[in-house]
Every structure is written in structure tokens, then in C-alpha cells.
C-alpha positions in Angstrom: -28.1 4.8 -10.7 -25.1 5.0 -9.3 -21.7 5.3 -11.6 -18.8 3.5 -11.3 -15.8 5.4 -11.1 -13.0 4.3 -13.6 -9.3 5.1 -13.6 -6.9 5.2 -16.2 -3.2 6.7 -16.6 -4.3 10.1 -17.8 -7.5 10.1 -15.0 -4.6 9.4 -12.2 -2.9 12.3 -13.1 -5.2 14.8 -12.5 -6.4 12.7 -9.1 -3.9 13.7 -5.9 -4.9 10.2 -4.4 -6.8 7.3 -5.4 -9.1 5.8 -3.2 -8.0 2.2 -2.1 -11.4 0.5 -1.4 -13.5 1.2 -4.1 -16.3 -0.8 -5.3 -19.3 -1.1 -7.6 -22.5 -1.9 -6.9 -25.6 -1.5 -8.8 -28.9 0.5 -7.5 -31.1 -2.1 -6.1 -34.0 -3.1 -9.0 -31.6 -2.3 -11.9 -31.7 -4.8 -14.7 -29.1 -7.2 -14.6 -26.3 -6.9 -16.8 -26.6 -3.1 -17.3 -23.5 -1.4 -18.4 -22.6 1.7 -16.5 -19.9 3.4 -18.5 -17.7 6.5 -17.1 -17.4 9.5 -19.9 -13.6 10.0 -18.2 -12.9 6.1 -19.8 -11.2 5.6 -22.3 -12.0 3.9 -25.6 -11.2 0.4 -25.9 -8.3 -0.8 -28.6 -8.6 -5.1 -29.0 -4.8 -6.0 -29.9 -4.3 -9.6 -31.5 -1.4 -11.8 -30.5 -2.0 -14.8 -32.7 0.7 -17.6 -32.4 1.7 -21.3 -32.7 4.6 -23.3 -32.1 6.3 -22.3 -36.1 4.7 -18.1 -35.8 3.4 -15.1 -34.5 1.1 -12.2 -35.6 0.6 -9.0 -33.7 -2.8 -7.1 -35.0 -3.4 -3.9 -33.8 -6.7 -1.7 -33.8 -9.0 -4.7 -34.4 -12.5 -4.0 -34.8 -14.8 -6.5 -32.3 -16.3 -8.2 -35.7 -12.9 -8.9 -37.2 -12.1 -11.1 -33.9 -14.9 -13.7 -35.2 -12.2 -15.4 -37.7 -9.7 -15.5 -35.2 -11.9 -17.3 -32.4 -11.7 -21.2 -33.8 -8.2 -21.0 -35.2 -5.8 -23.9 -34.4 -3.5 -21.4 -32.6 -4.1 -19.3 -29.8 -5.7 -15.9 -30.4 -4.6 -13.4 -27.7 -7.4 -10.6 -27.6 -5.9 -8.2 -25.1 -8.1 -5.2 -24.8 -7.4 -1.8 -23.4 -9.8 0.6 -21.7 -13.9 0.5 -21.1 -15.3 3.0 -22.5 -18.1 3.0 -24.8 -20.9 1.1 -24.2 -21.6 0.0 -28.2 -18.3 -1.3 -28.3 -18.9 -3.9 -25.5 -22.1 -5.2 -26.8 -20.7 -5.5 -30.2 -18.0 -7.3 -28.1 -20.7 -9.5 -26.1 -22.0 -10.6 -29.5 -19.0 -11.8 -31.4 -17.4 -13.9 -28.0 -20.9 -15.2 -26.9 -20.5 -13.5 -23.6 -23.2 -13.5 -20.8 -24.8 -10.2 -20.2 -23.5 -10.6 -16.3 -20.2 -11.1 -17.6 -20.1 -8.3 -19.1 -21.5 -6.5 -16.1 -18.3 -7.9 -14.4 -16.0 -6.7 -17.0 -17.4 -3.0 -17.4 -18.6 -2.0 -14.4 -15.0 -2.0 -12.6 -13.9 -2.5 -9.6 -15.2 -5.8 -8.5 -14.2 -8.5 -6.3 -11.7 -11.1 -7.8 -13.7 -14.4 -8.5 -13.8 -17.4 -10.8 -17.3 -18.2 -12.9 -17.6 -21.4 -14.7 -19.6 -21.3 -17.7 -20.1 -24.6 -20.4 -17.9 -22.8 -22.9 -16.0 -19.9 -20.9 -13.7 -19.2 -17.7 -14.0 -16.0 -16.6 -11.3 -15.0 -14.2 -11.4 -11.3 -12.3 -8.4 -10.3 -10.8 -6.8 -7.3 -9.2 -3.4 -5.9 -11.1 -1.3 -3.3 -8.8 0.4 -0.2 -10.5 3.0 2.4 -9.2 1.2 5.6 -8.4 2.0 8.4 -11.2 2.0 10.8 -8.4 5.0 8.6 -7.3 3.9 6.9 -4.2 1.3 4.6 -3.1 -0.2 2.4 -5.8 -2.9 2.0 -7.9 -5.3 -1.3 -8.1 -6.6 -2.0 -11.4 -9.0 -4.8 -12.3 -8.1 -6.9 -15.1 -10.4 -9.4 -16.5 -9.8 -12.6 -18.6 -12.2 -14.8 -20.5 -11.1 -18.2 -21.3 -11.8 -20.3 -24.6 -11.5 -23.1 -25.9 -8.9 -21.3 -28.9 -9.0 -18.0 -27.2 -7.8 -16.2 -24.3 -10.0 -12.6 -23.8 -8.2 -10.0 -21.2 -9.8 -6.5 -20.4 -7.8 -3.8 -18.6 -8.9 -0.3 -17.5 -5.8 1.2 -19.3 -3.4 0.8 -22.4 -0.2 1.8 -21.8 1.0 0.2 -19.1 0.2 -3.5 -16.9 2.8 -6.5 -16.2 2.4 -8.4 -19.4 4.8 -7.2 -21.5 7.5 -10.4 -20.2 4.6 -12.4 -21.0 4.6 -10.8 -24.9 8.6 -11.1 -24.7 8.2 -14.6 -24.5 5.5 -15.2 -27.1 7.5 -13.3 -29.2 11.0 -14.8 -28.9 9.8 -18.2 -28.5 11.3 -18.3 -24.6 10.2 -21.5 -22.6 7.3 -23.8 -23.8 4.4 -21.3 -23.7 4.0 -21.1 -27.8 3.6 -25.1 -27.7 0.5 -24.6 -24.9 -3.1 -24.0 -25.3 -4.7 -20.9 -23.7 -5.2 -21.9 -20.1 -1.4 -22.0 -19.8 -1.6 -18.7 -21.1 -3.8 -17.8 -18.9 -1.9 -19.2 -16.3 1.0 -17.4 -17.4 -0.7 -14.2 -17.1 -2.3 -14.8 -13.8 1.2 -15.7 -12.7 2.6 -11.9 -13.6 -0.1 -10.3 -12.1 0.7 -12.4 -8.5 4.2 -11.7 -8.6 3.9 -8.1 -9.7 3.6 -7.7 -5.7 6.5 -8.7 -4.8 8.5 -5.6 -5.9 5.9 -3.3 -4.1 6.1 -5.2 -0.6 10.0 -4.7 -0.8 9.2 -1.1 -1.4 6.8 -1.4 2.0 9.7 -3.2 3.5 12.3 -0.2 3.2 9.3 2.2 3.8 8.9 0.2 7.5 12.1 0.5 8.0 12.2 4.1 7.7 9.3 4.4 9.4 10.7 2.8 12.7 13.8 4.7 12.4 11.7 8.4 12.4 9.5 6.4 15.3 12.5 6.0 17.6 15.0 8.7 17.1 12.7 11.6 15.6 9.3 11.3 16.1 6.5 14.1 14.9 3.3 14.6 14.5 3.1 13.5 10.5 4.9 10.4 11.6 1.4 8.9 13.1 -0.4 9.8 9.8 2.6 8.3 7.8 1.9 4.5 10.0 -1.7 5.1 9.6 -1.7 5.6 6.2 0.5 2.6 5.3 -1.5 0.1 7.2 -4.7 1.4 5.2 -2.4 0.6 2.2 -1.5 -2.8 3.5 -5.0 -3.5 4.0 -6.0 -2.8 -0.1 -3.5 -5.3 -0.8 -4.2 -8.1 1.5 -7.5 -7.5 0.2 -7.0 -7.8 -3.3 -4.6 -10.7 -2.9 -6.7 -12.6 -0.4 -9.7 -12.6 -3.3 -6.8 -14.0 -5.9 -5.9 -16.8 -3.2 -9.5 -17.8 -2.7 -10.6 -17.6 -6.8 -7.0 -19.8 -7.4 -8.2 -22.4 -4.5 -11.7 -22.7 -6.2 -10.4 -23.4 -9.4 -7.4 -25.8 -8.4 -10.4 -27.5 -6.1 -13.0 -27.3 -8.5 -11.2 -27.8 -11.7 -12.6 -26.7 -15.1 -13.0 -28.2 -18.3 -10.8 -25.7 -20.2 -8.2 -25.9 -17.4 -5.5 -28.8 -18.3 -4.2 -31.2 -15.5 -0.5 -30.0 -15.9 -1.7 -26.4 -15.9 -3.6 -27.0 -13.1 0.0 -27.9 -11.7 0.9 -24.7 -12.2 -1.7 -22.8 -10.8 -1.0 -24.6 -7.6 2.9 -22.8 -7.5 1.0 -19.2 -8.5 -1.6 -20.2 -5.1 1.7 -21.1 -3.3 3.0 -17.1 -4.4 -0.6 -15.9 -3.3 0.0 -17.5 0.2 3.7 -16.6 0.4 2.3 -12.6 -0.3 -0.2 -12.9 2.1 2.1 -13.5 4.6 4.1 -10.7 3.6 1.2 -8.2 4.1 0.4 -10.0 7.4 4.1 -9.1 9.1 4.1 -6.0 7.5 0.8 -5.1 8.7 1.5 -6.5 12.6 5.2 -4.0 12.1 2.8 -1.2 11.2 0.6 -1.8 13.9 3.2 -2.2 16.4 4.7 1.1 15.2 1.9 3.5 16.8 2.2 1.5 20.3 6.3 2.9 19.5 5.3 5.8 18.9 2.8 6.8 22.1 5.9 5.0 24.1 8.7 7.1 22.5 6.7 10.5 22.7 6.2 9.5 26.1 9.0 9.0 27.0 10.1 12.0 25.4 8.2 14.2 27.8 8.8 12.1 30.8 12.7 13.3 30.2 11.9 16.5 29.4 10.2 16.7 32.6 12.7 15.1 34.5 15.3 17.4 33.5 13.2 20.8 33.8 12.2 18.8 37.5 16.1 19.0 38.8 16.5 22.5 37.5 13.7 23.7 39.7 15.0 21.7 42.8 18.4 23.0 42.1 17.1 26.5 42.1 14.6 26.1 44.5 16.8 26.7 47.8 18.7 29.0 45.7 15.7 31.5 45.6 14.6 30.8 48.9 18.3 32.3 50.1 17.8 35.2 47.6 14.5 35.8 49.4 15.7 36.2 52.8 18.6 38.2 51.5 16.1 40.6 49.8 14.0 41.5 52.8 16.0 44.3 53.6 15.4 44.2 57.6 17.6 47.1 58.9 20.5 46.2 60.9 21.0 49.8 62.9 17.5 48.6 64.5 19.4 45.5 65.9 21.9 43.5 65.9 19.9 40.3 64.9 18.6 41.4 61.4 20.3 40.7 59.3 24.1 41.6 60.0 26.0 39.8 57.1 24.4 43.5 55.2 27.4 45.2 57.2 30.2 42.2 56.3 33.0 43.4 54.3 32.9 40.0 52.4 29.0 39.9 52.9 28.3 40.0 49.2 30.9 37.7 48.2 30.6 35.3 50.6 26.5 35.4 49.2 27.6 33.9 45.8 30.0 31.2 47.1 27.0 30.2 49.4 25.2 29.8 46.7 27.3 28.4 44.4 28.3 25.5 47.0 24.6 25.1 47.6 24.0 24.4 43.8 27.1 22.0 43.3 26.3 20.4 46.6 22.7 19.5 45.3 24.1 18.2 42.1 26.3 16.2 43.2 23.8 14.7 45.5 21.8 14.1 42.2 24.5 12.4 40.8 25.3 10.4 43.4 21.9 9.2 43.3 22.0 8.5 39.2 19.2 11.1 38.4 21.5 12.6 35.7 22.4 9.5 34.1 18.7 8.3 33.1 18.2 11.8 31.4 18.8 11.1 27.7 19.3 13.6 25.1 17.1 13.5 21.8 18.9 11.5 18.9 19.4 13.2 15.8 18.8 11.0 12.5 21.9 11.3 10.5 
């Protein structure tokens, strides 16, 4: 059977480069619902965020079975877990939250495609959170599940220490906006919301890094500046994936409806499908920019060359008659054996007169050249300051 591959902050480190199309699949006649746990994953920590309108409560380190009395509360239970690993942990998790074996095939066995399953008592919602790379470029695309109750909200991320949640906590925390007096699809809205957005800073990041890139195309190109274009539209083509999934699961469910979704949160999902679209078309101009880059490229290396040869082309015509007069000159006929060869050999100016021949031939051919604008389409290299 084959194992998925997980990643967390401390695997990323020790990986140069994360692959950007990774996916899971299960060897054909394998039971469904079986867990396939990495040993590099990390142990899962369940932290509580348990509010109402009047209070909050932050639990950390809860134990699955200690969620059970916080599942049919009056206020909303928060259970925001952190990392996959162990395999115990997840059925002991399955158990207390009544989850379906294939949703916990979902969860686990990371990365799958974002989707939306409807089940009598549950939403599950898979989505795709990016990261900045710890190696410092790129990006990393993490799945993040959520499980929606009736009093609950469930979310499962590959890693612990970092996501786009924490202005979500900042406002269950200080009481910001209405979100304390709303039940958990809004919370699940809410969270769905920061994982959308969380693309926008990265496409600005593309946005600068196109820029660059057509700068380097037209005044320096090189041979890593094909692998650079090649290379970001690979990248653009992870994230118009993973964000055309989220547009499609956001359409079912705003389409579809659910009976744990609320009309006026259904409301808002429609804005966070409205950001999915807007992003889309983002990664759609970039991508078309990147593309149109390599065609920039083959033209300005081209073009490169063609001036290059042009100019090493009038240097050979301009010493072409040149040699062919130091050629005659240098066939030494003897001039004692008569007066035709070569009798310039006995001139007291011969040798001098040699050079200013030569010299007028030279300026004569280049002014011809000038005259005819050959000079003036030959283009020095620009230097990027």
C-alpha cells in the first residue's frame, strides 16, 4: 500500500523543495476507510475554543474523550486539531464525533482534493490552506479539514504552529464583530473566508516576481531566466488548482444548501465564492504573463544574436577589401624583372601612401554604412541597474 506523504514545519525544513501536485490515493482493493499514517507526522494536540456571546474558554492538550461534554453545549465548541499522526488517536477521535470511517480517510490520508460531503448530522468541508515556504520561496499547500455540527465546529491541520486563523481567534477572543453571537457555520464561514484570502498576499508576491521576471527577460536575459518562468507557471498552476477545487466545493454548497448552513451565512459564503473567482482570475493573468514571457524570451535572445551578428557582419565587410589590398601588397613580385610588378615597392612614399589607402578605404566603407543606417539598428546590450 502506498503511503501518503505528510508535511509539517519541522519535515519542510529538512525538504529543499516541496512537490506542488501531490496526491493520495489508495492501492486498488484496500478496505475503505483505512488510515495510512506517515511515522515523519506529527502527534495530534485537540485545542478547545469554547465561547458565547457573555465568555470564552481556551483548553489546551484535550484528550479525544474529554471533547464528548463539550459537543452538545449551548455555545460553540471550537476543536482545532494539529497534526495526523497516530493512528489510535483518530479512531479514538472517529468515536467520540461519530465520524464516518471515509471521513476519516479524508482527514488522514492528506492531500486530497477540496470537496464538500453532506452527511444527516455533519458537513465536512476539505480545503487547501497556502503557507510561505521555510526555505523562503515558493509556498507550501496544506490541507485543512473542517467538520461541521450542529454545536461544534471540528478543523484538522497537518501542522501546529502556524495557519491563517489566528485573526479568526483575535476576534473570538476580544469580542470584534458579531461572530461570538453566531452559531458554527458562521464560524465556519469565517474560517473558510481566511483561508481564501490568505492568497491574496502571495499573488502580490507573484505580481512583483513577474515583474522582475520581464525586466531580466528584456534587458538581461540567461539561461536560469527560462527555468525561473518555467518554474513560476508550475507554481501558478498548484494554485489555480487548489483554488479552483475551493470555488467549485463553495458553488455546491451555496447551490445545494445544507441543513447546518444558515440562510444569512449562506450570504456570506456567496462574497468568499465572489474572492474565489476574483483569485482565479488573478492566477489566470498571471499565468497568460508567464506564458507570454518564454515567447520574450526566444525573441529577445534572438534578437540578441541577430545584433551580434550584424555587427561582427560589417567588421568583416569593412576588413574584407582591406585584406584583399594587404594580399596583393604581400606577393612580393620583383620589380628589377619589370617595370609592371609591382612598382609602388620602389616609391619613396610607397609605404605611407599604403596606410592612407587603407585607412580612406575603411572610412569610406563606413560611411557608406552609415549612410545606409546599418549602424543605427545595431543596439548595445542594456545593463539592469
Amino acid at each position: 500500500m502506498k503511503k501518503t506523504k505528510f508535511y509539517s514545519s519541522r519535515i519542510l525544513k529538512k525538504i529543499k523543495r516541496r512537490k506542488l501536485f501531490d496526491y493520495s490515493y489508495e492501492q486498488p482493493g484496500s478496505i475503505p476507510g483505512t488510515l495510512n499514517i506517515s511515522q515523519d507526522a506529527i502527534f495530534p494536540n485537540i485545542v478547545l475554543i469554547d465561547y458565547d456571546s457573555t465568555q470564552t474558554n481556551l483548553i489546551p492538550n484535550l484528550a479525544p474523550e474529554a471533547c464528548r461534554e463539550h459537543l452538545y453545549t449551548d455555545s460553540v465548541s471550537w476543536f482545532d486539531v494539529g497534526g495526523l499522526g497516530n493512528e489510535d488517536f483518530w479512531q479514538r477521535v472517529g468515536t467520540v464525533f461519530g465520524l464516518h470511517p471515509l471521513i476519516l480517510e479524508d482527514i488522514v490520508n492528506v492531500p486530497q482534493r477540496p470537496k464538500i460531503e453532506d452527511y444527516p448530522d455533519q458537513l465536512i468541508i476539505i480545503t487547501k490552506m497556502v503557507l510561505p515556504n521555510l526555505e523562503g520561496e515558493g509556498f507550501c499547500l496544506e490541507q485543512v479539514s473542517l467538520v461541521v455540527g450542529h454545536k461544534y465546529l471540528l478543523t484538522v491541520q497537518e501542522e501546529t504552529e502556524r495557519d491563517c486563523f489566528e485573526p479568526i481567534r483575535q476576534r473570538i477572543k476580544f469580542k470584534k464583530g458579531n461572530i461570538r453571537t453566531k452559531g458554527t457555520d458562521y464560524l465556519a464561514y469565517a474560517l473558510w473566508d481566511a483561508i481564501i484570502d490568505g492568497f491574496f498576499p502571495l499573488l502580490e508576491i507573484y505580481s512583483e516576481k513577474i515583474e522582475e521576471l520581464e525586466n531580466e527577460v528584456l534587458f538581461n536575459p540567461s539561461n536560469s531566466t527560462l527555468a525561473k518562468i518555467y518554474q513560476t507557471r508550475r507554481e501558478l498552476l498548484a494554485l489555480r488548482r487548489a483554488v479552483w477545487s475551493q470555488r467549485n466545493a463553495l458553488n455546491v454548497l451555496i447551490r445545494d444548501k445544507s441543513t447546518l448552513i444558515s440562510e444569512e451565512t449562506i450570504i456570506h459564503l456567496r462574497d468568499c465564492y465572489d474572492h474565489a473567482v476574483q483569485i482565479i482570475d488573478i492566477i489566470e493573468t498571471y499565468r497568460e504573463l508567464a506564458s507570454g514571457l518564454t515567447d520574450i524570451y526566444l525573441s529577445a535572445v534572438s534578437n540578441k544574436m541577430n545584433e551580434v551578428m550584424k555587427l561582427l557582419t560589417v567588421v568583416s565587410s569593412i576588413f574584407i577589401p582591406l585584406t584583399f589590398v594587404a594580399g596583393i601588397y604581400g606577393m612580393n613580385f620583383n620589380p628589377e624583372a619589370s617595370p609592371w610588378n609591382m612598382p609602388e615597392l620602389n616609391w619613396y612614399w610607397g609605404y605611407p601612401f599604403f596606410w592612407v589607402m587603407m585607412g580612406g578605404i575603411a572610412t569610406g566603407m563606413m560611411y557608406f554604412f552609415s549612410r545606409k543606417g546599418w549602424f543605427s539598428n545595431i543596439t548595445t546590450p542594456h545593463r539592469k541597474s
